[in-house]
C-alpha positions as CSV (number, residue, x, y, z in Angstrom):
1,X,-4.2,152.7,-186.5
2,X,-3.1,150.0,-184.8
3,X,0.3,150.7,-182.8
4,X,2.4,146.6,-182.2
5,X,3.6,146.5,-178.9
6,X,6.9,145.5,-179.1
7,X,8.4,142.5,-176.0
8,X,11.7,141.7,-174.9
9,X,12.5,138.1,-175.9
10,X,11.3,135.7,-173.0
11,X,13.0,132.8,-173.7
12,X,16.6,135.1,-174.1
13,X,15.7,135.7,-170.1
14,X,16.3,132.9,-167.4
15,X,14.6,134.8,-164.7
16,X,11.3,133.3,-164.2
17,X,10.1,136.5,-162.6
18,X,10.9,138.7,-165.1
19,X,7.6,140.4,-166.6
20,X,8.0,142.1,-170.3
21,X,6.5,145.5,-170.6
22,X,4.9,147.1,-173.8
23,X,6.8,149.9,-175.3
24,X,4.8,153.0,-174.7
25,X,3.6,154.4,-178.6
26,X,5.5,158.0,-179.2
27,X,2.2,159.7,-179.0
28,X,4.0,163.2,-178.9
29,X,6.4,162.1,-182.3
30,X,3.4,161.1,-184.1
31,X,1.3,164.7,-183.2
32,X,4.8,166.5,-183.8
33,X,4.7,164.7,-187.5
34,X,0.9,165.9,-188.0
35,X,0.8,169.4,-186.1
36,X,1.2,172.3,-188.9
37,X,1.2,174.5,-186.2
38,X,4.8,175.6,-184.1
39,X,5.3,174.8,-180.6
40,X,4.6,177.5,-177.9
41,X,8.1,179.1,-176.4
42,X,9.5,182.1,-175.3
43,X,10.4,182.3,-179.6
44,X,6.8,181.8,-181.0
45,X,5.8,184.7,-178.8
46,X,8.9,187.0,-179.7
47,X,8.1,186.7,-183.1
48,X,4.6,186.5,-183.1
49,X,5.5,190.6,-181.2
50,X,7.8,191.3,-184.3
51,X,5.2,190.0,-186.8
52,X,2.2,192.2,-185.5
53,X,4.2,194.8,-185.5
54,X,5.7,194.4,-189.1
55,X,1.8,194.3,-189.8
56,X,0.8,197.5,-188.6
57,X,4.1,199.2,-190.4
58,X,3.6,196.9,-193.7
59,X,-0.2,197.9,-193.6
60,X,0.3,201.9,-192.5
61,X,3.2,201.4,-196.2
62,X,0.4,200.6,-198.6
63,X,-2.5,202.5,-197.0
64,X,-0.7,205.5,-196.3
65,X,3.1,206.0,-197.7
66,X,1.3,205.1,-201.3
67,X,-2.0,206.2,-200.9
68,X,-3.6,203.2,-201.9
69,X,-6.5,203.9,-199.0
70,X,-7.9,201.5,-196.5
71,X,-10.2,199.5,-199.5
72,X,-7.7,199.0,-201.8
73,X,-4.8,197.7,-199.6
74,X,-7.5,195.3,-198.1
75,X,-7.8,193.8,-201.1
76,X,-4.4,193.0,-202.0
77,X,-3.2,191.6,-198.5
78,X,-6.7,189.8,-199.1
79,X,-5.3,188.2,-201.9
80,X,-1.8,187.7,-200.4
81,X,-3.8,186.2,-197.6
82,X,-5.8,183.7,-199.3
83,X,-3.1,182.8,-201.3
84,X,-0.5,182.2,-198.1
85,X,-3.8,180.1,-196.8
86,X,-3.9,177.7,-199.9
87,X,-0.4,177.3,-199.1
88,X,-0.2,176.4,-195.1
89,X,-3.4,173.8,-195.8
90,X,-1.8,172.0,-199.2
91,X,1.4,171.9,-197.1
92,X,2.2,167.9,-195.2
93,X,3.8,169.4,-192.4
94,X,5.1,172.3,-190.1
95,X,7.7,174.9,-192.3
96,X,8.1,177.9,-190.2
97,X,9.1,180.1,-193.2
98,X,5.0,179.3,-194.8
99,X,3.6,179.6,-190.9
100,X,5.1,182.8,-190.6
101,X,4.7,184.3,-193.9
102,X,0.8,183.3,-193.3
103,X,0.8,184.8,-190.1
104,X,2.5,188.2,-191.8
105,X,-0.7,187.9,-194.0
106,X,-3.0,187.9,-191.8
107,X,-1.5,190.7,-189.3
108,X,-1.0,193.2,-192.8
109,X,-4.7,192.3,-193.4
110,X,-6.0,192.9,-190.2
111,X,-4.5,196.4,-190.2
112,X,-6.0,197.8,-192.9
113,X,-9.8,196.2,-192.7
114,X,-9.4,197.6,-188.5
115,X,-8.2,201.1,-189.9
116,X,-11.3,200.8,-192.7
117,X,-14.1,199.8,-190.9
118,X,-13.1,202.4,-187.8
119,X,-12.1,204.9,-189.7
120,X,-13.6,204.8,-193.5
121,X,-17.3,203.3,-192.3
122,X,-17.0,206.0,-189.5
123,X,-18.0,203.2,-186.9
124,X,-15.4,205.0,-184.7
125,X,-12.4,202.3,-182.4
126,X,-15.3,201.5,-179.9
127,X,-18.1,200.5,-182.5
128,X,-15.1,198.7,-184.4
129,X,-13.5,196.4,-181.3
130,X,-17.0,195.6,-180.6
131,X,-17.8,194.7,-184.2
132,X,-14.9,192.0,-184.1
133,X,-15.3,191.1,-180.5
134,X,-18.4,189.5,-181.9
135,X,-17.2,187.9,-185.3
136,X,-14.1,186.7,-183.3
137,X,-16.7,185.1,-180.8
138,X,-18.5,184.2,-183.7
139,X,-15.6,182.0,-185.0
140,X,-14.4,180.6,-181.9
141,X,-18.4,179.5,-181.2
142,X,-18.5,177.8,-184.9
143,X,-15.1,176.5,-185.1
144,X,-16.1,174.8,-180.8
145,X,-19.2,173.6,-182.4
146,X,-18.1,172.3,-185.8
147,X,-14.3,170.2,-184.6
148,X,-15.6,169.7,-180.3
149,X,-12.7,172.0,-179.7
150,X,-10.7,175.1,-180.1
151,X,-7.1,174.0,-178.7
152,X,-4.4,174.2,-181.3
153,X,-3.1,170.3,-181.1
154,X,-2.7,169.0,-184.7
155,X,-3.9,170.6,-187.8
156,X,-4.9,168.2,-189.9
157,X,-7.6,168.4,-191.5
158,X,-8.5,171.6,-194.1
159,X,-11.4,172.3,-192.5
160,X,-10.0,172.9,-188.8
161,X,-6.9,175.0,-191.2
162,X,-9.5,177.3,-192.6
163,X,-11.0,177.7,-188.7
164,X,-7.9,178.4,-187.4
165,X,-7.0,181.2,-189.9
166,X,-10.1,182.9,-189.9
167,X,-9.9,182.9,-186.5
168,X,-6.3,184.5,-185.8
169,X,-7.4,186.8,-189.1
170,X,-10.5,188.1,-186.7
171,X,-8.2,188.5,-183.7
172,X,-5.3,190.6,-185.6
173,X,-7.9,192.7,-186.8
174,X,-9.3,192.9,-183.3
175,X,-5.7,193.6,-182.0
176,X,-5.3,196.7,-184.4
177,X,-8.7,198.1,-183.2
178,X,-7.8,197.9,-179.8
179,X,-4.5,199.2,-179.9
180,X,-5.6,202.3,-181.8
181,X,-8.5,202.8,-179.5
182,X,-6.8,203.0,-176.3
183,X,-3.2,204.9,-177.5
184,X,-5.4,207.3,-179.6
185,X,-9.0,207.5,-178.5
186,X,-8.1,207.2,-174.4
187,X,-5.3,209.8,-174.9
188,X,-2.7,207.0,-173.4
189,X,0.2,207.2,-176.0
190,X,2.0,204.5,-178.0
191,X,5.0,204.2,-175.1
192,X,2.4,203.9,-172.3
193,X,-0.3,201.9,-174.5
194,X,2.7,199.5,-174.8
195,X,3.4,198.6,-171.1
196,X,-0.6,198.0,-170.7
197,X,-0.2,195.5,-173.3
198,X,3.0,194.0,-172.0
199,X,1.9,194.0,-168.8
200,X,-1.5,192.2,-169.1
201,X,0.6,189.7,-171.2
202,X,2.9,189.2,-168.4
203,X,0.0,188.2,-166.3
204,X,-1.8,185.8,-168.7
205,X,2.2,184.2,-168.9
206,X,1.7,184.3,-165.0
207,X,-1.9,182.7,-165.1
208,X,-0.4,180.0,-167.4
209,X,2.2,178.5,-165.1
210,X,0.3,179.1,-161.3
211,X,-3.7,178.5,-162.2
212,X,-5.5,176.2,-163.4
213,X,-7.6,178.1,-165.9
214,X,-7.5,176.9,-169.2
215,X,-4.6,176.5,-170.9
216,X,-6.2,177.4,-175.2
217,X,-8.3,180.0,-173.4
218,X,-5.2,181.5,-172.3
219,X,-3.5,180.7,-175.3
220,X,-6.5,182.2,-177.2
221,X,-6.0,185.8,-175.1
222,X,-2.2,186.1,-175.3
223,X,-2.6,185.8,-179.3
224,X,-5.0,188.2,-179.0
225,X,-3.1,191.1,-176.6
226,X,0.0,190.8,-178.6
227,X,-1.8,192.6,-181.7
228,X,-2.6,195.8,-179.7
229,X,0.5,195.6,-178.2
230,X,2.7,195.1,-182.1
231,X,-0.6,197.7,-183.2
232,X,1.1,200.6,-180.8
233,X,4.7,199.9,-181.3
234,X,4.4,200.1,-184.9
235,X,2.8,203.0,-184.2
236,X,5.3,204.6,-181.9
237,X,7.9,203.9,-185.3
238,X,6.6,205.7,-187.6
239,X,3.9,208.2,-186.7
240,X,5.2,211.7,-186.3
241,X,7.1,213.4,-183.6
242,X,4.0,215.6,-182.6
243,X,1.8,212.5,-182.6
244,X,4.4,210.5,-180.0
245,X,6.1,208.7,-183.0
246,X,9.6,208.3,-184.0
247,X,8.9,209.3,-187.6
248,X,10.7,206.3,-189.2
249,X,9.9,205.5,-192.6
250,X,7.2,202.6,-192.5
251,X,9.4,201.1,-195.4
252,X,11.8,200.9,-193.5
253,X,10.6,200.1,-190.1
254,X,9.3,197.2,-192.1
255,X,12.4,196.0,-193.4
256,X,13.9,196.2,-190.2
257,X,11.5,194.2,-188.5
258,X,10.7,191.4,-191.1
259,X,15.3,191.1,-191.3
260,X,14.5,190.4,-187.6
261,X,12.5,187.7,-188.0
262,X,14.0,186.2,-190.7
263,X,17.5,186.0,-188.5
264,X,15.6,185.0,-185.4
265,X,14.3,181.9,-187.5
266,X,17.6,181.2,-189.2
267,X,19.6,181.3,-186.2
268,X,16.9,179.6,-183.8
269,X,15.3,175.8,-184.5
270,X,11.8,175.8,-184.4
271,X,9.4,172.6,-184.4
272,X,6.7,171.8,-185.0
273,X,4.0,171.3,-181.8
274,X,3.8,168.2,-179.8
275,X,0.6,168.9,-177.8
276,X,-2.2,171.4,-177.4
277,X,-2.1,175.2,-176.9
């Protein structure tokens, strides 16, 4: 697409120096208007927290409050999940209430297929993480190979949409395997589990604004790290007192936490992305 370059009128201008400059195309308004994706503040990454965690409570509700079991509650947030996916690609633009709801989906689903293939395929929180270490490399390498590139800059296209879901699917699933495996498996605890999460997300948020390393790799390792870390806090609110939990009700931990995002995304303006991340 052509952009016109729009000039001040010469002839309005006596000075014979004077020397007309092209207006600059709003490159950034344009990708804004495309992305489908939100941009990256100190809000995406509070509720992306609050979303994990409403994932692992949400997923813990069907699974274990109603018994449905691990296979069964896979398959309905499978559903919900595909469905929320039809939705975010058919959309023409960025609506945080569809991008969030997705990523909901996605963290719910990676819960329960994390808690069935360590727990009911007896694979164990090792075998699992290193299971979807690979498919998530797996992705990434496909998705690199397929578009030229992973960074998040303007969804556009179905095809990169579909990438980009499977992909933060993969790493909420991951998340939930990794959170289990260190607060249950290395005997660390959810409170404790917690601040190794936080911390190591404090340093990638470090790495971000004094090195040079890439920027979606980054990206890429925060989304990942904030699943173990929403993994053990949803833990820590509703496991039982003997287990290091507060014993709340995973209905109503959920509650809590999706009335919390919902407020933080009435009360706070959220746009759309304007470059890559």
């Amino acid at each position: 697409m052509t952009v016109p370059i729009n000039y001040h009128d010469r002839s309005s201008n006596n000075n014979s120096d004077y020397n007309p400059k092209p207006i600059p195309p709003a490159h950034n308004t344009l990708r804004a208007a495309l992305s489908k994706v939100p941009e990256v503040t100190l809000l995406f990454w509070l509720i992306k927290v609050a979303a994990t965690t409403l994932g692992e409570t949400a997923g813990d509700a069907l699974s274990m409050s109603l018994n449905l079991g691990y296979l069964v509650s896979t398959g309905i947030f499978a559903v919900i999940f595909a469905l929320a996916v039809a939705a975010q690609i058919k959309a023409r633009g960025f609506n945080k209430w569809l991008y969030w709801g997705t990523i909901i989906a996605t963290t719910t689903l990676g819960t329960t297929i994390a808690d069935f293939v360590t727990r009911s395929m007896g694979i164990g929180y090792a075998g699992g993480s290193a299971l979807l270490v690979a498919l998530l490399g797996l992705c990434l390498f496909v998705w690199h190979k397929s578009m030229g590139s992973i960074a998040v800059d303007s969804i556009v296209s179905p095809r990169a949409e579909v990438f980009y879901w499977t992909t933060i699917m993969f790493s909420q699933t991951l998340g939930t395997a990794l959170g289990d495996w260190v607060a249950d498996t290395k005997g660390m605890g959810y409170t404790t589990s917690a601040i190794i999460f936080g911390s190591l997300l404090v340093l990638i948020a470090v790495a971000h604004f004094t090195t040079k390393i890439s920027k979606t790799l980054l990206f890429w390792s925060a989304f990942v790290l904030t699943r173990p870390l929403g993994a053990v806090l949803g833990d820590f609110l509703d496991k039982p007192l003997d287990h290091g939990g507060l014993d709340l009700s995973c209905f109503g931990a959920s509650a809590a936490l999706l009335a919390f995002i919902v407020i933080f995304l009435l009360v706070f303006k959220q746009r759309a992305s304007a470059k890559a991340h």
